[in-house]
C-alpha positions as CSV (number, residue, x, y, z in Angstrom):
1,X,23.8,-165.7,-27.8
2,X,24.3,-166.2,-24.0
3,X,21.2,-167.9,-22.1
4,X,20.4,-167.0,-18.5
5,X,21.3,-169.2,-15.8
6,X,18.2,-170.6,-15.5
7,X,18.2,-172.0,-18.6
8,X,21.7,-173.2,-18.3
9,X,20.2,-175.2,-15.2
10,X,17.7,-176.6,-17.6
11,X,20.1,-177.2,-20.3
12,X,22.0,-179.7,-17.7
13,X,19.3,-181.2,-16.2
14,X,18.6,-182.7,-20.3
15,X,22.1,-183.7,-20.5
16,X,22.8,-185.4,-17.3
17,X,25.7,-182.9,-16.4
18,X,26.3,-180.3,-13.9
19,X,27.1,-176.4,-14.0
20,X,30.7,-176.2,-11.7
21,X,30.4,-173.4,-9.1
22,X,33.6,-172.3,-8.1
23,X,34.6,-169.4,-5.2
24,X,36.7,-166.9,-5.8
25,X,38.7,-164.6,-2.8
26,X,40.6,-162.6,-5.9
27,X,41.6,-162.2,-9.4
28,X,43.7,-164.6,-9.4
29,X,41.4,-167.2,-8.0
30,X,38.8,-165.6,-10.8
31,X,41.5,-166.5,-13.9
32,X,42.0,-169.9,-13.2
33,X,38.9,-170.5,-12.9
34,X,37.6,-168.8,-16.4
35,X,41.1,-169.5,-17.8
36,X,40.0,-173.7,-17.3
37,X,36.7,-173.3,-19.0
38,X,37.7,-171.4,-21.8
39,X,40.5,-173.8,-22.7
40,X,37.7,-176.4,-22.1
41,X,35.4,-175.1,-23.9
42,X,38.0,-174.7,-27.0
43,X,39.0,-178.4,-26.6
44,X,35.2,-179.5,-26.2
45,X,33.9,-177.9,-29.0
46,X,31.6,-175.7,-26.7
47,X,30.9,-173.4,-23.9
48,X,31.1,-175.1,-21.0
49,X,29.0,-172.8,-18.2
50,X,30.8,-171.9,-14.9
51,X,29.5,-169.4,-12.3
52,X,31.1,-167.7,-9.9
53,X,30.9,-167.7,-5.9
54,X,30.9,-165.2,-3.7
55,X,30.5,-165.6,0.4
56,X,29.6,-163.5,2.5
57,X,33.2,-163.2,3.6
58,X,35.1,-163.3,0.0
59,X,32.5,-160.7,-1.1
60,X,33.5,-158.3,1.6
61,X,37.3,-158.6,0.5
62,X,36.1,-158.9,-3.2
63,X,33.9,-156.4,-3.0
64,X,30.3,-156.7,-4.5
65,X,30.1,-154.1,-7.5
66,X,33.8,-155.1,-8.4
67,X,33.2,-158.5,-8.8
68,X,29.9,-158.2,-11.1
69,X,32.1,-155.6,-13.4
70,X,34.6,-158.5,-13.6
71,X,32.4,-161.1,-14.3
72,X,30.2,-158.7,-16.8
73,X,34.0,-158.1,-18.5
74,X,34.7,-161.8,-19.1
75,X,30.5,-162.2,-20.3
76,X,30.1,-159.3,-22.8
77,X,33.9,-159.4,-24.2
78,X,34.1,-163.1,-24.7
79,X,30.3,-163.5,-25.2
80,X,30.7,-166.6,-22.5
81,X,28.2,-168.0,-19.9
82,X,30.0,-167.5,-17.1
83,X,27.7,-166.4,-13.9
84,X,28.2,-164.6,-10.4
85,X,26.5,-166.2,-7.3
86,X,25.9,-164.9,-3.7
87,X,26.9,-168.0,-2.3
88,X,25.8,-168.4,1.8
89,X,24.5,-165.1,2.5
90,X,23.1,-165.1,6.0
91,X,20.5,-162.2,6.4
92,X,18.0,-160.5,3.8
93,X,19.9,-157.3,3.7
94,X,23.0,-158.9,2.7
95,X,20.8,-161.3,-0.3
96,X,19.6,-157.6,-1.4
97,X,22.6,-156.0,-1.4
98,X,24.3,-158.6,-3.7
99,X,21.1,-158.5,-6.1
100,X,20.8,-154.8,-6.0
101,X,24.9,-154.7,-7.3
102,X,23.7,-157.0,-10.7
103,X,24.4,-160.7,-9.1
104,X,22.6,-163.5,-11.0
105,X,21.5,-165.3,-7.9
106,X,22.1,-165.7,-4.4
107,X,22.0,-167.9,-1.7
108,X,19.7,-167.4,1.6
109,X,21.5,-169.7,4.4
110,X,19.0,-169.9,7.4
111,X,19.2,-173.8,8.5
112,X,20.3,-172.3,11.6
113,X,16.9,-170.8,12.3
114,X,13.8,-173.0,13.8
115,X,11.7,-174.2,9.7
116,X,9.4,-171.3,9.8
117,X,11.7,-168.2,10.2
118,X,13.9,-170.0,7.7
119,X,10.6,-170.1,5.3
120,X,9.9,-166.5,6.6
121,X,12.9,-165.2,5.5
122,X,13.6,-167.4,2.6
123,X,10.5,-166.4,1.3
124,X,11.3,-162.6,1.7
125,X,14.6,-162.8,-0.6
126,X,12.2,-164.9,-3.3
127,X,9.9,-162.3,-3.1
128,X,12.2,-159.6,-3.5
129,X,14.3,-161.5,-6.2
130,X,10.9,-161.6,-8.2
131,X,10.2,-157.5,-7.5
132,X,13.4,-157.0,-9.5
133,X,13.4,-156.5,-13.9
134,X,15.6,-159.2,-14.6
135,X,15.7,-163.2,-13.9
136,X,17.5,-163.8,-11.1
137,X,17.5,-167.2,-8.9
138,X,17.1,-167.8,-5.2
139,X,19.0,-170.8,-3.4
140,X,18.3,-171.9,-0.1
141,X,20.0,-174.9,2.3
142,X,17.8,-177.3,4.2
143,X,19.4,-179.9,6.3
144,X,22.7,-179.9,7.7
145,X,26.5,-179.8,6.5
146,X,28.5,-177.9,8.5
147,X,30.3,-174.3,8.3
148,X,33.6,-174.3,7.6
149,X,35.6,-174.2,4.2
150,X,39.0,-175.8,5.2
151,X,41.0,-179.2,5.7
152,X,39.0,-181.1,8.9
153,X,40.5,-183.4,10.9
154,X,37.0,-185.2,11.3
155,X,33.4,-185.2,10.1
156,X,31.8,-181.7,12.0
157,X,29.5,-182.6,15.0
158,X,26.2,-182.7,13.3
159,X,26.3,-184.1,10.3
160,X,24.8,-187.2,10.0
161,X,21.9,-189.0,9.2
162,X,19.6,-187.5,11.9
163,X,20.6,-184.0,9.9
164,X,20.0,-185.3,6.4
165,X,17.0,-183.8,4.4
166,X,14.1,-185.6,3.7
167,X,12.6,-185.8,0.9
168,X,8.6,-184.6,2.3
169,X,10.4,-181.7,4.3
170,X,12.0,-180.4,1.1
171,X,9.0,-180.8,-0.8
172,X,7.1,-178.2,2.2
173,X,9.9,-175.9,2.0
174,X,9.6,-175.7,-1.5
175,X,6.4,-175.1,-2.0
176,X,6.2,-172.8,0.9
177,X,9.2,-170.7,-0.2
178,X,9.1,-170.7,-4.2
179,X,12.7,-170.9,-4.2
180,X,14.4,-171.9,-7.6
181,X,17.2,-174.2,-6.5
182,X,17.4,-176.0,-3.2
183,X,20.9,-177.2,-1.0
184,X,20.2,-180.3,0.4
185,X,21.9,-182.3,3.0
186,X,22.9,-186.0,1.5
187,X,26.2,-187.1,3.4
188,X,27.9,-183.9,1.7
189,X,29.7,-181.7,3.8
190,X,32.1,-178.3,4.0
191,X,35.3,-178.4,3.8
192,X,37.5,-181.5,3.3
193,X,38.4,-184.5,5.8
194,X,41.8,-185.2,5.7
195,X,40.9,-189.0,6.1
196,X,38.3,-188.8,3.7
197,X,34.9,-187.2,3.0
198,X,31.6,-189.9,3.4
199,X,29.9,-190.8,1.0
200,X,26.8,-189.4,-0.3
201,X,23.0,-190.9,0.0
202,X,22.3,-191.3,-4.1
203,X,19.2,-192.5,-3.4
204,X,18.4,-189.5,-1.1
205,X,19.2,-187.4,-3.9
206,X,16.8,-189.5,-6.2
207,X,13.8,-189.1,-3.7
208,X,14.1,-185.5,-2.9
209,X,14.6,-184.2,-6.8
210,X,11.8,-186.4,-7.6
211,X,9.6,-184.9,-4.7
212,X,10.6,-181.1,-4.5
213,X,10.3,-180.3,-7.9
214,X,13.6,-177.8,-7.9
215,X,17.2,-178.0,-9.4
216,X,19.4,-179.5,-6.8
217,X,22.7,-177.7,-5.7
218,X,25.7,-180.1,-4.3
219,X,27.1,-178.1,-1.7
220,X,30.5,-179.2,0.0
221,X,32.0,-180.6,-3.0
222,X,35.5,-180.9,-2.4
223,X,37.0,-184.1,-1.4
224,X,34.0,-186.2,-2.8
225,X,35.4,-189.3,-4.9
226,X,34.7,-189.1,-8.9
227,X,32.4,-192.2,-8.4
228,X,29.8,-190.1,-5.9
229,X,29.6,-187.0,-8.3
230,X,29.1,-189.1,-11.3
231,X,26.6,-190.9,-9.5
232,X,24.9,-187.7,-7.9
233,X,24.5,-185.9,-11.4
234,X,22.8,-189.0,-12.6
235,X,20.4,-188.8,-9.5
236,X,19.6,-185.0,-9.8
237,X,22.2,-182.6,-8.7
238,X,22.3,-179.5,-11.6
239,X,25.3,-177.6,-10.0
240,X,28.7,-178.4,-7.5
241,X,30.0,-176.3,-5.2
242,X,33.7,-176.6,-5.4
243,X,36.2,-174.1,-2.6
244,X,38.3,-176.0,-0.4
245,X,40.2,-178.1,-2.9
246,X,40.9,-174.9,-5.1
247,X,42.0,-172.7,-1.8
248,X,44.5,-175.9,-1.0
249,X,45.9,-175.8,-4.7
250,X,46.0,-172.1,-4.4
251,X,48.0,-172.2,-1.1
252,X,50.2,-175.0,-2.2
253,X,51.7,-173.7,-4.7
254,X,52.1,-170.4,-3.5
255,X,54.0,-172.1,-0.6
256,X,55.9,-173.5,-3.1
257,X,56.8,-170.8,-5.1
258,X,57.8,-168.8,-2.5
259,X,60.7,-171.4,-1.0
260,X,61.8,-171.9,-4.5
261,X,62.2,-168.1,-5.1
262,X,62.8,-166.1,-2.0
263,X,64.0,-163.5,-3.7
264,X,61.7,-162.8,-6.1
265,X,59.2,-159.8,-5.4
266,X,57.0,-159.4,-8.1
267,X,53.1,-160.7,-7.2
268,X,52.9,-161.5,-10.8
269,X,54.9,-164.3,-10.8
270,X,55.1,-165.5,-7.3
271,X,51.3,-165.5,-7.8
272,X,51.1,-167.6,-11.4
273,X,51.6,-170.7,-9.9
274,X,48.7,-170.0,-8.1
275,X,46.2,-169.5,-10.9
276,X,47.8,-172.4,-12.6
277,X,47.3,-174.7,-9.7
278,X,43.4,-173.8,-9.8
279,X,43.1,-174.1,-13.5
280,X,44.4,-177.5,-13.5
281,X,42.0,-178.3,-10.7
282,X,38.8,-176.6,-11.5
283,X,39.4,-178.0,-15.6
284,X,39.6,-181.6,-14.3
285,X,36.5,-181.0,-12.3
286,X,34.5,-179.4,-15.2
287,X,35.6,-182.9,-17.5
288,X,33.4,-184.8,-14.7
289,X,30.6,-182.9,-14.3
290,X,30.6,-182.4,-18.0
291,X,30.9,-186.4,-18.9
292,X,33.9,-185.2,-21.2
293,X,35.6,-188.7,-22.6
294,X,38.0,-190.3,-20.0
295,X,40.8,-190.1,-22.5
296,X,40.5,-186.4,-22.2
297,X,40.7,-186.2,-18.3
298,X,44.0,-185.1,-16.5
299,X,44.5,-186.4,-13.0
300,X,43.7,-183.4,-10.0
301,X,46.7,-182.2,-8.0
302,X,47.4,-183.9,-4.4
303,X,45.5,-182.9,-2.1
């Protein structure tokens, strides 16, 4: 029988893994994603948890109801935990909306408000979460790590040190907010450097999982080295937001597919490549935050 996600959470947090969280902008992005699970879970000898991102933006092109008939598809057919997040949703209306259409969670983004209308609102999405008959979990960012999901060609103007959480602010915001997972900033950021992402603060992690008393979400995922996820799952990060590096696999190979095989006109298989491309990536990053053996790990696409 299929736990909720907040067990799931817990379920990690005993292990010393993390749940991958992976964005999707269509059903193709959706299959190689489940597609790389599955086959994991088949090799591993178990259900390997995955959920499903939605931004503001994908959800829009997704749309909201379609994408929790999908995800309700792959969950009551296959019996799998697989999960659908509102991942940076900006205003309460849009945190409702993605709740009211049967999302599991959602994410409240207000770090660009002053602490106390962040709070305010923050608060006001918990509170509604709770209003609702099922158990749904609300997320919210504190600290700084930038905006955008694509290739950088530097570290965004903000992020630093001065903009990393601290451990006694996250413990406030906590308590004020009674939100269920917290975003911290720790030297992660959106998007990918092309020269190279920094490298996270473990021991910020350590302090403000200890202090905060929350699951931790690693936001800005892709382009961090194997050694800093590792290490941040062992300091307290539950789940790992992974985008950029599977919407550069995605494009890559559609790119080259396409020169390959001008010709060809059918979006089924100029698009397979595609899906194939994210599997490989997404299952290599579900081996790592699921301490499968080395033996058993396959090396990501270039990137």
């Amino acid at each position: 029988m299929i736990k909720n996600l907040r067990e799931y959470i817990k379920e990690a947090e005993e292990k010393g893994v993390a749940i991958g969280h992976f964005n999707i902008s269509n059903l193709e992005g959706l299959h190689g994603i489940y597609n790389a699970a599955k086959n994991l879970s088949v090799s591993g000898g178990l259900n390997v948890p995955v959920i499903i991102g939605l931004s503001e933006g994908e959800e829009n092109f997704v749309g909201k109801e379609e994408a929790v008939a999908l995800i309700n598809a792959f969950r009551t057919r296959d019996n799998y935990p697989i999960f659908l997040n509102g991942d940076h949703h900006y205003s309460f209306e849009s945190v409702k909306g993605a709740l009211d259409a049967g999302y599991d969670s959602a994410i409240i983004d207000a770090v660009k408000l002053p602490l106390e209308e962040n709070i305010e609102l923050t608060k006001k999405c918990v509170d509604y979460a709770k209003s609702l008959d099922r158990d749904i979990l609300i997320e919210a960012e504190l600290g700084f790590i930038g905006t955008s999901s694509k290739l950088l060609d530097e570290i965004p103007e903000g992020v630093g040190e001065a903009t990393m959480t601290k451990a006694e602010d996250a413990k406030y915001f906590v308590e004020k907010t009674g939100i269920n997972l917290l975003a911290p900033s720790v030297g992660n950021i959106h998007g990918m450097v092309k020269g190279g992402n920094p490298k996270l603060n473990i021991e910020r992690i350590k302090e403000i999982r200890a202090t905060c008393g929350v699951p931790l979400v690693l936001h800005g995922g892709s382009g961090i080295s194997d050694e800093d996820f590792t290490n941040a799952i062992k300091a307290g990060i539950s789940i790992v937001h992974i985008n950029t590096e599977i919407r550069v696999a995605y494009k890559e190979a559609l790119e080259k597919y396409l020169k390959e095989n001008p010709n060809d006109v059918a979006p089924y298989k100029i698009l397979q490549p595609a899906v194939d491309a994210v599997e490989k990536v997404v299952e290599a990053r579900l081996k790592l935050f699921n301490n499968f053996p080395p033996e058993a790990d396959q090396p990501l696409a270039e990137e």
